[in-house]
PDB file of N, CA, C and O in Angstrom:
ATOM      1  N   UNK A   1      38.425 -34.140 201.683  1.00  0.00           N
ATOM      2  CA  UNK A   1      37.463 -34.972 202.376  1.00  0.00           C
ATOM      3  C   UNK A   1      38.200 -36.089 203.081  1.00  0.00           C
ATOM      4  O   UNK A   1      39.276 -36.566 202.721  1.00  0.00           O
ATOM      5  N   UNK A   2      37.462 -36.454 204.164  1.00  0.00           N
ATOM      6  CA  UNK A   2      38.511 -37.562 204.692  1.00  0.00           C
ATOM      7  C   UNK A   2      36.910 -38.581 205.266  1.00  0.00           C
ATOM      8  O   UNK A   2      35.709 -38.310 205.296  1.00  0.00           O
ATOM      9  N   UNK A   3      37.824 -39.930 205.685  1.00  0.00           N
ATOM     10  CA  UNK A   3      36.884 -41.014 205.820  1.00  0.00           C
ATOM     11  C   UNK A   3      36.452 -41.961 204.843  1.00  0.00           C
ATOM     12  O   UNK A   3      37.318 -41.941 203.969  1.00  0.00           O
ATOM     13  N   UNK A   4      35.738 -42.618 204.598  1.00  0.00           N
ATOM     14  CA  UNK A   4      35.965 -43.893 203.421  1.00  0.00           C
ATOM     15  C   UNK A   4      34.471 -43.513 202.998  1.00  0.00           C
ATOM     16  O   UNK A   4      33.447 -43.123 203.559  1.00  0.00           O
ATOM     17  N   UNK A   5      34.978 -43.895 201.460  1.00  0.00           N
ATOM     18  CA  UNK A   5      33.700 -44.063 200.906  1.00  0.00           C
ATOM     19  C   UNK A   5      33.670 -42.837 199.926  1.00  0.00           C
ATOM     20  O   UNK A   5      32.615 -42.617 199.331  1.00  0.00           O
ATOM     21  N   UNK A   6      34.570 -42.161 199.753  1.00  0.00           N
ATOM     22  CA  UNK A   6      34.185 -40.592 199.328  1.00  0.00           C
ATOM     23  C   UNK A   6      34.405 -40.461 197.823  1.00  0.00           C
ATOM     24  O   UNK A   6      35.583 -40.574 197.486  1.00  0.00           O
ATOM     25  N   UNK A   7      33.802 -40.316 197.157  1.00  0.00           N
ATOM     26  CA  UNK A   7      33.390 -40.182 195.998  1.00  0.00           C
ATOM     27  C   UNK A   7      32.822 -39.193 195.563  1.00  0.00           C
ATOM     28  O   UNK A   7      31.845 -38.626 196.053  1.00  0.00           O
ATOM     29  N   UNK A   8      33.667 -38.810 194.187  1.00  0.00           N
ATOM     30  CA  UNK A   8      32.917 -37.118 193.614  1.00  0.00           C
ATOM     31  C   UNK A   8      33.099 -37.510 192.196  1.00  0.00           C
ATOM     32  O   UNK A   8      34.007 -38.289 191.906  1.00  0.00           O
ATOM     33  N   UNK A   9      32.359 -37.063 191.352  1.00  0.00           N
ATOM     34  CA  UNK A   9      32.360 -37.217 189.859  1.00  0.00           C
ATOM     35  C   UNK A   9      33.176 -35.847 189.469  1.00  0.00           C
ATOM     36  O   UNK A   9      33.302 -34.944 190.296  1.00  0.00           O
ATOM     37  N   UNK A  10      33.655 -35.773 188.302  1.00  0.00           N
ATOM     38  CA  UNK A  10      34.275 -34.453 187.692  1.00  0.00           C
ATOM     39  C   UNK A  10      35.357 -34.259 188.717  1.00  0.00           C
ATOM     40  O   UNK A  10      35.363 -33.099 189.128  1.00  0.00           O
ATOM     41  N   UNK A  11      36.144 -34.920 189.182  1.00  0.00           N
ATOM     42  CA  UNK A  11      37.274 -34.869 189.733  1.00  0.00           C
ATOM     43  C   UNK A  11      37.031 -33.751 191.466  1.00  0.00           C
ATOM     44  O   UNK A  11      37.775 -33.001 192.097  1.00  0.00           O
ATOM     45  N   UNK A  12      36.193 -34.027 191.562  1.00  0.00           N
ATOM     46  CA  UNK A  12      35.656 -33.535 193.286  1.00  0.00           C
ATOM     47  C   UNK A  12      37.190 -33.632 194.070  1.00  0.00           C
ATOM     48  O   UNK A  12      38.349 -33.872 193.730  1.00  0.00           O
ATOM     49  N   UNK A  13      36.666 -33.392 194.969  1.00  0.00           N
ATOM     50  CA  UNK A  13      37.537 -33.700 196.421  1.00  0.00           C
ATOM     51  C   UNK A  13      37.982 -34.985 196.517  1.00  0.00           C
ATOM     52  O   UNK A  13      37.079 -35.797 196.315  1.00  0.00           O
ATOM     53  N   UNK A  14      39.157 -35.513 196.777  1.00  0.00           N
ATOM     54  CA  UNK A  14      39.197 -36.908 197.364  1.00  0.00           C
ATOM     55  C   UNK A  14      40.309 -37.492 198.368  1.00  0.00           C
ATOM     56  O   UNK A  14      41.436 -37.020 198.218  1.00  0.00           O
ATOM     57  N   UNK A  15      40.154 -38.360 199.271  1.00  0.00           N
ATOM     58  CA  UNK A  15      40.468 -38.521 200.218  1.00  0.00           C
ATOM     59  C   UNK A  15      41.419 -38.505 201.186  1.00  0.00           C
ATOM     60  O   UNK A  15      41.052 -39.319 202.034  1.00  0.00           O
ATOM     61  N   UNK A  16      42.432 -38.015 201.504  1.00  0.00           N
ATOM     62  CA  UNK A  16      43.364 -37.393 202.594  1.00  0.00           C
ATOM     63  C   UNK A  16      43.810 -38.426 203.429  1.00  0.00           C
ATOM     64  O   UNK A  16      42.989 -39.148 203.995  1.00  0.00           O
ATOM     65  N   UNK A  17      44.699 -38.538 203.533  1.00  0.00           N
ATOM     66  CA  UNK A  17      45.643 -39.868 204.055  1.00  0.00           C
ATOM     67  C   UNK A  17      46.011 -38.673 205.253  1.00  0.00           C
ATOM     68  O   UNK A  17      46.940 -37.868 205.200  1.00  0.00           O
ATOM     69  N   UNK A  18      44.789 -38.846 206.555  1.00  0.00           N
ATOM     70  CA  UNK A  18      45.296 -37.743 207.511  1.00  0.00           C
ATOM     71  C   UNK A  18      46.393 -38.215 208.223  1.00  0.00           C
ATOM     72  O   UNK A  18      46.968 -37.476 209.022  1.00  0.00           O
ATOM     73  N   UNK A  19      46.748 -39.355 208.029  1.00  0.00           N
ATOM     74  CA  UNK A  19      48.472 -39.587 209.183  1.00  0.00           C
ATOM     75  C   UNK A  19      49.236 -38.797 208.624  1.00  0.00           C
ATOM     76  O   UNK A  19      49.822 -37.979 209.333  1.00  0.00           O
ATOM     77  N   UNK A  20      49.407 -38.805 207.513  1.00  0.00           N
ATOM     78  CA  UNK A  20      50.128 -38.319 206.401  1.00  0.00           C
ATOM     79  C   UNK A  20      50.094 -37.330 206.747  1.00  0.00           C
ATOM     80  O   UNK A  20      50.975 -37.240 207.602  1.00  0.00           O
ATOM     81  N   UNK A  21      49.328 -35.916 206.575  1.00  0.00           N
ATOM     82  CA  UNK A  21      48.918 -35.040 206.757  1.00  0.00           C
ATOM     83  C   UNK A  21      49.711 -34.929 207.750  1.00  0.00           C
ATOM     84  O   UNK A  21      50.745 -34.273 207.622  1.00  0.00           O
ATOM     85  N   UNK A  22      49.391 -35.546 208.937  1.00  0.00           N
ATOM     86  CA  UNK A  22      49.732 -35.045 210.175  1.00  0.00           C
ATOM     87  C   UNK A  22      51.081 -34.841 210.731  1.00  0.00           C
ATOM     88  O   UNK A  22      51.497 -34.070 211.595  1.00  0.00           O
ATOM     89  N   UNK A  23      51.885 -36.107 209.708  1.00  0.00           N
ATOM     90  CA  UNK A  23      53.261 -36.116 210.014  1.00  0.00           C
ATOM     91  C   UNK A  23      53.856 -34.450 209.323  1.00  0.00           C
ATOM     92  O   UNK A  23      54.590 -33.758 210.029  1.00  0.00           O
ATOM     93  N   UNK A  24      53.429 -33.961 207.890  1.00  0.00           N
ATOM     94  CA  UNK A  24      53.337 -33.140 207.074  1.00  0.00           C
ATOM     95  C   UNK A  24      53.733 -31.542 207.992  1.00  0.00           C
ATOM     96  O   UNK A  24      54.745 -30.846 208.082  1.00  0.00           O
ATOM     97  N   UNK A  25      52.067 -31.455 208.665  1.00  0.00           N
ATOM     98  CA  UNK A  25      52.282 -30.533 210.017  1.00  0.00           C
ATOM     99  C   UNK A  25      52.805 -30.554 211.002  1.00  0.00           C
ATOM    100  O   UNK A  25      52.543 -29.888 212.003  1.00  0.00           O
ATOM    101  N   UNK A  26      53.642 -31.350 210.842  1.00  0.00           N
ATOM    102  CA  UNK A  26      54.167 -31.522 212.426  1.00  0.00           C
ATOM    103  C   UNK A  26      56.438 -31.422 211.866  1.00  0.00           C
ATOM    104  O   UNK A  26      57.349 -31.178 212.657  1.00  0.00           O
ATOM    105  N   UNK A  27      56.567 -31.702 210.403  1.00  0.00           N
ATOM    106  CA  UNK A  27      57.365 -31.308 210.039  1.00  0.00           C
ATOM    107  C   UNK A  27      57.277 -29.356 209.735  1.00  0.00           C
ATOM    108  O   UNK A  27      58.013 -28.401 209.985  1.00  0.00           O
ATOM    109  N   UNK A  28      56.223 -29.517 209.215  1.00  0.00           N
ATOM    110  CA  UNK A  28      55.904 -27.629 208.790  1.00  0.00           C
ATOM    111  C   UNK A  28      56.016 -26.814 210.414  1.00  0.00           C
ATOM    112  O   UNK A  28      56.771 -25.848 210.525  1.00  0.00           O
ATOM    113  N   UNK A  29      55.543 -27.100 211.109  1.00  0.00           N
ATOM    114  CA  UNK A  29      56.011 -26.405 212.387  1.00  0.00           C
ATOM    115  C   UNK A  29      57.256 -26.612 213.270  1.00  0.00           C
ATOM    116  O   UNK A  29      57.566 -25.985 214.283  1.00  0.00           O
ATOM    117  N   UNK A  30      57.799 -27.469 212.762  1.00  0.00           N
ATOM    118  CA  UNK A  30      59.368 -27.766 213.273  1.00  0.00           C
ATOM    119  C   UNK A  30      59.948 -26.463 212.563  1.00  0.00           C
ATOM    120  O   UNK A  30      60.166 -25.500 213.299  1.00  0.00           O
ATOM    121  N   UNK A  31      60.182 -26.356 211.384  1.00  0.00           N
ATOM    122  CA  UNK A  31      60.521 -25.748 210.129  1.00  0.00           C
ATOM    123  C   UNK A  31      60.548 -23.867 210.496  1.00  0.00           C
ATOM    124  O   UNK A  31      61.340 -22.933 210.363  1.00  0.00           O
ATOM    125  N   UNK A  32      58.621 -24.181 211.212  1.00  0.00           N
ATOM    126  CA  UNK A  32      58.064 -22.610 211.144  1.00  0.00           C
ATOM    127  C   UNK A  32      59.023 -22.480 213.097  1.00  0.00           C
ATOM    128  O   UNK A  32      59.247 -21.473 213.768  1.00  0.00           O
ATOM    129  N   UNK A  33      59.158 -23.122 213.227  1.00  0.00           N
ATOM    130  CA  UNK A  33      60.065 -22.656 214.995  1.00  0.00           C
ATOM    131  C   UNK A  33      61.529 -22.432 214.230  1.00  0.00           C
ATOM    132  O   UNK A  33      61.932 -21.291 214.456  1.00  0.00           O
ATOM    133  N   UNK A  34      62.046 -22.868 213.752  1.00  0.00           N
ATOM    134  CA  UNK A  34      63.502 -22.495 213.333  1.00  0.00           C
ATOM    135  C   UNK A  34      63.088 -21.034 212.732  1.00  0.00           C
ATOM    136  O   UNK A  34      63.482 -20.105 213.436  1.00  0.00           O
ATOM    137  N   UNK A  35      62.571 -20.767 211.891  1.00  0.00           N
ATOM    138  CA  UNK A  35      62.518 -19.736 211.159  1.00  0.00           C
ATOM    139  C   UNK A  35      62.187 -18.608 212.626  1.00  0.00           C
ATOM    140  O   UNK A  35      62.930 -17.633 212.739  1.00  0.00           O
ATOM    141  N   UNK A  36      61.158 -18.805 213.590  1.00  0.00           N
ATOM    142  CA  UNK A  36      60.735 -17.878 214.518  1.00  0.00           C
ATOM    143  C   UNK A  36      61.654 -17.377 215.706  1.00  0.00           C
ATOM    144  O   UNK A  36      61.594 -16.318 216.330  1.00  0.00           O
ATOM    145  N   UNK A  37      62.720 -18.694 215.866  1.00  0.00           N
ATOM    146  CA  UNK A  37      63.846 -18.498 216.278  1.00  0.00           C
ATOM    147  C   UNK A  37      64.379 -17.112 215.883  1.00  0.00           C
ATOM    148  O   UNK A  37      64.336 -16.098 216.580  1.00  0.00           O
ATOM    149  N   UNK A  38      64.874 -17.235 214.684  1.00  0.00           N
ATOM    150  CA  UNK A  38      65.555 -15.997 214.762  1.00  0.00           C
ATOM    151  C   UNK A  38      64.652 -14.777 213.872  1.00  0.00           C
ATOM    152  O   UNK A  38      65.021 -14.016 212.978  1.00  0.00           O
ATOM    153  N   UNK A  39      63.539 -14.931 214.432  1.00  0.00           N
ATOM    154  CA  UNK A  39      63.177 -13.419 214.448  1.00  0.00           C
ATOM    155  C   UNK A  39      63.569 -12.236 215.447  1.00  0.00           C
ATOM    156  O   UNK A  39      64.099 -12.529 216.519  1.00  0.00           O
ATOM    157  N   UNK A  40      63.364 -11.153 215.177  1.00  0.00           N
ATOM    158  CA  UNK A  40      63.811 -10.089 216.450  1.00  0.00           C
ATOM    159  C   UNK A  40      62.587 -10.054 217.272  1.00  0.00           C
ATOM    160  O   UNK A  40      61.575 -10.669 216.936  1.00  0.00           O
ATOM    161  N   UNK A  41      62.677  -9.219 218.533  1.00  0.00           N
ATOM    162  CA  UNK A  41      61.788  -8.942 218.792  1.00  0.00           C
ATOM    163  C   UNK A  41      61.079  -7.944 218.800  1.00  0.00           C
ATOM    164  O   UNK A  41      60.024  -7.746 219.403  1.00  0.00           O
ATOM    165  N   UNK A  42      61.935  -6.972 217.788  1.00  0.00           N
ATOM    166  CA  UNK A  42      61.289  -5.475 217.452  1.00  0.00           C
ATOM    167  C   UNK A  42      61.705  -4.828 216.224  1.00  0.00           C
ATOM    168  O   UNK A  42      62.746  -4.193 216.055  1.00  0.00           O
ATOM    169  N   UNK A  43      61.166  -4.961 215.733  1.00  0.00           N
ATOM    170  CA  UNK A  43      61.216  -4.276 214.172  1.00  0.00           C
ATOM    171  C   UNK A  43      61.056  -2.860 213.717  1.00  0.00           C
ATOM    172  O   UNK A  43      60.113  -2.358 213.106  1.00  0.00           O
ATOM    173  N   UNK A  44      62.526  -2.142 214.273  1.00  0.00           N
ATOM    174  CA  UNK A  44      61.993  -0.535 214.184  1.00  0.00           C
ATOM    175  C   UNK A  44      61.543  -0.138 215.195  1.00  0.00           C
ATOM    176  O   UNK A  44      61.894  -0.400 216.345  1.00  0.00           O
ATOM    177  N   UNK A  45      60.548   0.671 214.741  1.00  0.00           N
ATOM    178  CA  UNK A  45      59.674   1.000 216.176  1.00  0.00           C
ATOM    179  C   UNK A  45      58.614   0.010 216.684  1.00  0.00           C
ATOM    180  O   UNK A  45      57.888   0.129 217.671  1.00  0.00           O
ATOM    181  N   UNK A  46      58.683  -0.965 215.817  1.00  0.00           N
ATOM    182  CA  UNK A  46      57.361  -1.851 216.247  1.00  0.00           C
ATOM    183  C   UNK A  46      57.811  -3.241 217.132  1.00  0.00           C
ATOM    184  O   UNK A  46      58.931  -3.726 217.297  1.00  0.00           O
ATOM    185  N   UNK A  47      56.857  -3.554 217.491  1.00  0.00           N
ATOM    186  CA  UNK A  47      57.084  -4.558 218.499  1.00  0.00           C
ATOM    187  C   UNK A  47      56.898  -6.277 217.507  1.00  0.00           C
ATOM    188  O   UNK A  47      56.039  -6.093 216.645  1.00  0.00           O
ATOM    189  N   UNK A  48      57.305  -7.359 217.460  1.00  0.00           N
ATOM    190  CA  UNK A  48      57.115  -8.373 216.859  1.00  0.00           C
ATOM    191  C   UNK A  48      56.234  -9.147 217.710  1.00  0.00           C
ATOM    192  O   UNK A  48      56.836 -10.006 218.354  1.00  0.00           O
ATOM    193  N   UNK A  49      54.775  -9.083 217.932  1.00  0.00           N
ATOM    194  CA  UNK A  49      54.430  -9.716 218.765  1.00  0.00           C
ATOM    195  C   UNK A  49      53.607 -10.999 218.319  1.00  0.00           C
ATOM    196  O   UNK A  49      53.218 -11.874 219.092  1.00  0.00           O
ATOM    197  N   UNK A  50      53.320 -10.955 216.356  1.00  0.00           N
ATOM    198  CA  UNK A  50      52.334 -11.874 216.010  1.00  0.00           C
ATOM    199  C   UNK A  50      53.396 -12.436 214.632  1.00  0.00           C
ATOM    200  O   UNK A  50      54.099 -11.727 213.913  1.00  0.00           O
ATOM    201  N   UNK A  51      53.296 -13.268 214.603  1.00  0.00           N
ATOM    202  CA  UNK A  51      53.358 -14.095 212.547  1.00  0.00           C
ATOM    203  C   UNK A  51      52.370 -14.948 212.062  1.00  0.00           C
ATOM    204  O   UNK A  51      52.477 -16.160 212.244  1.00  0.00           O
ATOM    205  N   UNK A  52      51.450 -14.486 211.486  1.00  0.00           N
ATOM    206  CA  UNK A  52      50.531 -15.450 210.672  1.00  0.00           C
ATOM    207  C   UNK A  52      51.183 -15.902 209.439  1.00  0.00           C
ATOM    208  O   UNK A  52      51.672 -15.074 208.671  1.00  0.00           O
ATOM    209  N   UNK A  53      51.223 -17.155 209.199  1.00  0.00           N
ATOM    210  CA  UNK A  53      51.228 -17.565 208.047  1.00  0.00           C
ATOM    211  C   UNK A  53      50.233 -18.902 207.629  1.00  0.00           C
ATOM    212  O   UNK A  53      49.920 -19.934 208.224  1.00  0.00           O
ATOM    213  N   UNK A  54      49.826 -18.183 205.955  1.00  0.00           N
ATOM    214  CA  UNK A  54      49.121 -18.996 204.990  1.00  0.00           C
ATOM    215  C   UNK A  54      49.079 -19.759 204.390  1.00  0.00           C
ATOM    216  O   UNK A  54      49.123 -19.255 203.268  1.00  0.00           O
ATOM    217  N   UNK A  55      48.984 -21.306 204.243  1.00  0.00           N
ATOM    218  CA  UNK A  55      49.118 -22.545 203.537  1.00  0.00           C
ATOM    219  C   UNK A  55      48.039 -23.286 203.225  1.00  0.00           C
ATOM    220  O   UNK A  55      46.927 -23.484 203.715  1.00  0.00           O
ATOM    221  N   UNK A  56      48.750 -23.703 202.130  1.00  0.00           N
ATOM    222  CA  UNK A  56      48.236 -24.712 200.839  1.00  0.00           C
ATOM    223  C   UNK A  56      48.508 -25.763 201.344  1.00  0.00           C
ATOM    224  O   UNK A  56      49.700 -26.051 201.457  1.00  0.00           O
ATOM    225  N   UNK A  57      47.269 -26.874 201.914  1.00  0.00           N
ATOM    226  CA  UNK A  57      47.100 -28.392 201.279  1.00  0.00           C
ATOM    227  C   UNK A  57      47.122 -28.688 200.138  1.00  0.00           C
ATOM    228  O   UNK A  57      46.014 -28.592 199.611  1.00  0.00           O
ATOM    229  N   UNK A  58      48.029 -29.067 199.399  1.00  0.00           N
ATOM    230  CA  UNK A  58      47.658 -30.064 197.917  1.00  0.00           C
ATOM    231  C   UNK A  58      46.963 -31.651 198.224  1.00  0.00           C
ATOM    232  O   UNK A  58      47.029 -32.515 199.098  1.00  0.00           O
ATOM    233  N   UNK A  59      46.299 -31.436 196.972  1.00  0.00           N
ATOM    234  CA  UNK A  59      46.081 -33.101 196.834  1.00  0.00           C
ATOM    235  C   UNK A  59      46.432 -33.887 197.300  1.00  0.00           C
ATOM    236  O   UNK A  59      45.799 -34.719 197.951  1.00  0.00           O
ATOM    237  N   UNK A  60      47.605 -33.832 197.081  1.00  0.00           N
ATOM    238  CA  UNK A  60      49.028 -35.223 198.053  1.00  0.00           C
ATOM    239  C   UNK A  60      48.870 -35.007 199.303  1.00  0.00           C
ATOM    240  O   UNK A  60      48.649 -35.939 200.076  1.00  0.00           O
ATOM    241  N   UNK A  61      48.943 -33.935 199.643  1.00  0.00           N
ATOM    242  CA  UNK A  61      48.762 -33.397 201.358  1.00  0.00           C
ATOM    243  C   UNK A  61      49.947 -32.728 201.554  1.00  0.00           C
ATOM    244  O   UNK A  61      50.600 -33.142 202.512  1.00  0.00           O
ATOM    245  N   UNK A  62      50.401 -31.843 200.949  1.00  0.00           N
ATOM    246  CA  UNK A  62      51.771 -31.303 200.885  1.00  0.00           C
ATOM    247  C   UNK A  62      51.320 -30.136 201.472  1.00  0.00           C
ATOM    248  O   UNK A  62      50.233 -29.632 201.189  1.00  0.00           O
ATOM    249  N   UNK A  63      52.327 -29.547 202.508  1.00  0.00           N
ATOM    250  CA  UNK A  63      51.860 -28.183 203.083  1.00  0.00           C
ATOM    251  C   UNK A  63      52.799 -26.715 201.915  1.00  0.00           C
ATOM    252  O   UNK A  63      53.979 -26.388 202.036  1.00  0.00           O
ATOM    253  N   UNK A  64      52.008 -26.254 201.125  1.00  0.00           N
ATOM    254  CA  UNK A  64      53.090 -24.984 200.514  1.00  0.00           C
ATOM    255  C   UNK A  64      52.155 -23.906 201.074  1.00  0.00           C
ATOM    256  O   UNK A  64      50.945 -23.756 201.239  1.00  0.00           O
ATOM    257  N   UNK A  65      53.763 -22.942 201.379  1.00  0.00           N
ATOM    258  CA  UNK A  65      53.047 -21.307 201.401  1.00  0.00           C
ATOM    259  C   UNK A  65      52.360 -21.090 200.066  1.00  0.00           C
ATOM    260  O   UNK A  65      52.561 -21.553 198.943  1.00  0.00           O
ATOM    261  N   UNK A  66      51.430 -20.179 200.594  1.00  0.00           N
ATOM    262  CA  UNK A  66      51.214 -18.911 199.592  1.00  0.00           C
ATOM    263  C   UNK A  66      52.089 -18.419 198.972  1.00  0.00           C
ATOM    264  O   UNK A  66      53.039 -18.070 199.672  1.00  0.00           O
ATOM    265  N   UNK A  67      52.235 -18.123 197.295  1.00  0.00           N
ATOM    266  CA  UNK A  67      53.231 -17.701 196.606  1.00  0.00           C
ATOM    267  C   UNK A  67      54.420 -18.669 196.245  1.00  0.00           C
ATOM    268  O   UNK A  67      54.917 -18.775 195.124  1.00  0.00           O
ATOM    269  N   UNK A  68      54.697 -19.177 197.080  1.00  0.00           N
ATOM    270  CA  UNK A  68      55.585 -20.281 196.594  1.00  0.00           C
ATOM    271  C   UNK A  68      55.599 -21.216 195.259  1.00  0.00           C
ATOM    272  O   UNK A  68      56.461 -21.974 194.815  1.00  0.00           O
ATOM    273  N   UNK A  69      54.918 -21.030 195.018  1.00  0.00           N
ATOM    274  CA  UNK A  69      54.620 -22.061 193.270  1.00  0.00           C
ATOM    275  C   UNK A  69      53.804 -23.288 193.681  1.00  0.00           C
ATOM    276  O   UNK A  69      52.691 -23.085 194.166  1.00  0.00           O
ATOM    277  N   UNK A  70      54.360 -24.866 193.497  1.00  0.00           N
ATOM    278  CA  UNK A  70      53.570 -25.983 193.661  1.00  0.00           C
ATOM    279  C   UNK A  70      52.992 -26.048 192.538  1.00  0.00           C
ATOM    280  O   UNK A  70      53.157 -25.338 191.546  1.00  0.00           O
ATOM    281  N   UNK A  71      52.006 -27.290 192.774  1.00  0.00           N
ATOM    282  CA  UNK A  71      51.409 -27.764 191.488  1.00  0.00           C
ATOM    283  C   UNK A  71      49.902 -27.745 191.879  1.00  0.00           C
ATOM    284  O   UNK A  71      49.400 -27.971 192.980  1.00  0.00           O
ATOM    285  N   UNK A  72      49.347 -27.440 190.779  1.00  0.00           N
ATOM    286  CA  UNK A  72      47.901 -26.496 190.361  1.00  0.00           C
ATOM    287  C   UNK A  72      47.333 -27.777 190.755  1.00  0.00           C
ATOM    288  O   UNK A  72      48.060 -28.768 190.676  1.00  0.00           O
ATOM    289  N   UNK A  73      46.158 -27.893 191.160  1.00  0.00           N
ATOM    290  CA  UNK A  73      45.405 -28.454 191.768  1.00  0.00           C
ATOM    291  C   UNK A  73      44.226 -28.325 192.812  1.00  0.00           C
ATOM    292  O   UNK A  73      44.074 -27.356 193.556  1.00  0.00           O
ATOM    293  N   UNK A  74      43.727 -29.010 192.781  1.00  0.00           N
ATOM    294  CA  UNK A  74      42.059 -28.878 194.414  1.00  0.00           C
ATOM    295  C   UNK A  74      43.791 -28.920 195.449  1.00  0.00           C
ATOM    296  O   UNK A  74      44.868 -29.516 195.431  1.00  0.00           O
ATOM    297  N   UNK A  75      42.894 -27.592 196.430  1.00  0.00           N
ATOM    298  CA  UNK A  75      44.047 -27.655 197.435  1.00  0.00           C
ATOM    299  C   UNK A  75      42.718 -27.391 198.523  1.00  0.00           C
ATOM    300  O   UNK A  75      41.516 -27.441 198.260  1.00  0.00           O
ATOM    301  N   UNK A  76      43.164 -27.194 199.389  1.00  0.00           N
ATOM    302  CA  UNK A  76      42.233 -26.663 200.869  1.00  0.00           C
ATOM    303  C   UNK A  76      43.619 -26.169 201.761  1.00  0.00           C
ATOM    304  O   UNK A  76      44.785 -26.480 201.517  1.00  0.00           O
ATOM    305  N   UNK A  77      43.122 -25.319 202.848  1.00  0.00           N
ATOM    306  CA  UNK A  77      44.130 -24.018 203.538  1.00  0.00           C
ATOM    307  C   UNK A  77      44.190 -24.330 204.736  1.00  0.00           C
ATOM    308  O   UNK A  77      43.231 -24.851 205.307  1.00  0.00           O
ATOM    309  N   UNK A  78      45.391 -24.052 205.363  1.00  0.00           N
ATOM    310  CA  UNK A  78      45.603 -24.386 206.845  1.00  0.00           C
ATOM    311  C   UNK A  78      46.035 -22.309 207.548  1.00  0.00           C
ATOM    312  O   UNK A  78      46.512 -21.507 206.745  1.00  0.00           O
ATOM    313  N   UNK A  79      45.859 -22.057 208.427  1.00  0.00           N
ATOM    314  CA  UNK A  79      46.353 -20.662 209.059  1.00  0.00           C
ATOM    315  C   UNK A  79      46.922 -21.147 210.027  1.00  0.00           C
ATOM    316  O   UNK A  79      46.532 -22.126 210.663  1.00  0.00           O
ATOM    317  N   UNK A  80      48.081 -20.385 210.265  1.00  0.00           N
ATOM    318  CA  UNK A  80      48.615 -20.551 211.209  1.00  0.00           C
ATOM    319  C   UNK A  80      49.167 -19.300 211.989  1.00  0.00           C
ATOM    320  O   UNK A  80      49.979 -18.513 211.502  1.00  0.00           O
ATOM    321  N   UNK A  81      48.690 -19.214 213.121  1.00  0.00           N
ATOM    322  CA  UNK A  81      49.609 -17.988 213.836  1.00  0.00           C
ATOM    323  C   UNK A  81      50.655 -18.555 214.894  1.00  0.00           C
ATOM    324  O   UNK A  81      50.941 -19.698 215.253  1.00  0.00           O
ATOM    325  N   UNK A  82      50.978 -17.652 215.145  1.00  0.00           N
ATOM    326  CA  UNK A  82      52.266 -17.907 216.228  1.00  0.00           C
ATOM    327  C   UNK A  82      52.358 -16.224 216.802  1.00  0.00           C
ATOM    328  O   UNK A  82      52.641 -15.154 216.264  1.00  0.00           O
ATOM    329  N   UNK A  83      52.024 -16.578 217.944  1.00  0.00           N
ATOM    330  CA  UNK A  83      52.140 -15.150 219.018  1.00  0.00           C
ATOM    331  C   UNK A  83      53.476 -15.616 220.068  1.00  0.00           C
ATOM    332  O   UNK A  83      53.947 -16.726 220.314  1.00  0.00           O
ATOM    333  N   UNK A  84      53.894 -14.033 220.623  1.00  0.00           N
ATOM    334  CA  UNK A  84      54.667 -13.747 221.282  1.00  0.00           C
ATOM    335  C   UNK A  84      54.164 -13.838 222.762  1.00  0.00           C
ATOM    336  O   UNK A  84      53.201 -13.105 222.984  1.00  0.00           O
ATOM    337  N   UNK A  85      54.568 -14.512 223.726  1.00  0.00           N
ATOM    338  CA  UNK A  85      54.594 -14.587 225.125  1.00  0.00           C
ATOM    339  C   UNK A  85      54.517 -13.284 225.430  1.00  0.00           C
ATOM    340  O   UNK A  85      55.270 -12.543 224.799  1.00  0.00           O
ATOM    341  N   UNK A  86      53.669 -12.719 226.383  1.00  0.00           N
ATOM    342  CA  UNK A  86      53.845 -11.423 226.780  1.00  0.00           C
ATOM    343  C   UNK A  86      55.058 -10.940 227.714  1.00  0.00           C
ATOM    344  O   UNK A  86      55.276 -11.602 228.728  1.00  0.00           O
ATOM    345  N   UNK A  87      55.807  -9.898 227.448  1.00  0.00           N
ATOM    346  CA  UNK A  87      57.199  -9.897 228.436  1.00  0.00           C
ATOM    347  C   UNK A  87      56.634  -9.765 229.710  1.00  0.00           C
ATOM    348  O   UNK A  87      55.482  -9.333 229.721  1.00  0.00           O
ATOM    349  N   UNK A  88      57.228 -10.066 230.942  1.00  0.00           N
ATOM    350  CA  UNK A  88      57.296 -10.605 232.588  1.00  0.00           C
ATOM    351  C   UNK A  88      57.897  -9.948 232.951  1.00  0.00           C
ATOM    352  O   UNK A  88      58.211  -9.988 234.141  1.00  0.00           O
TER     353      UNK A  88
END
């Protein structure tokens, strides 16, 4: 939840320091371009034209993949794709 005032009993949702956040995503896609860098552009017979990947907000506002471990907690999900320019 974000914005002031937010309050949940039984340990609800609570409030998101979105700068934070934002700096967060904006390191996670620096991160996700190095990695896309050196992908190929054809895998076999197939063409590499898409990468989705799946992430975990934690509490703190920490971006983890899927599978990666982290700490158990209320999280909420970010998707991310990244497509290939069509060749010219």
């Amino acid at each position: 939840a974000t914005g002031e005032g937010v309050e949940m009993r039984g340990g609800g949702p609570s409030e998101l320091d979105v700068d934070k956040l934002t700096v967060t995503v904006n390191l996670f896609l620096q991160q996700m371009g190095n990695i896309l860098k050196e992908t190929p552009d054809t895998l076999g017979k197939f063409q590499f034209a898409e990468f989705e990947v799946h992430a975990e907000i934690s509490a703190e506002g920490q971006i983890i993949l899927l599978g990666t471990g982290g700490k158990v907690g209320a999280t909420g999900g970010l998707k991310f794709v990244f497509r290939r320019e069509p060749a010219k």
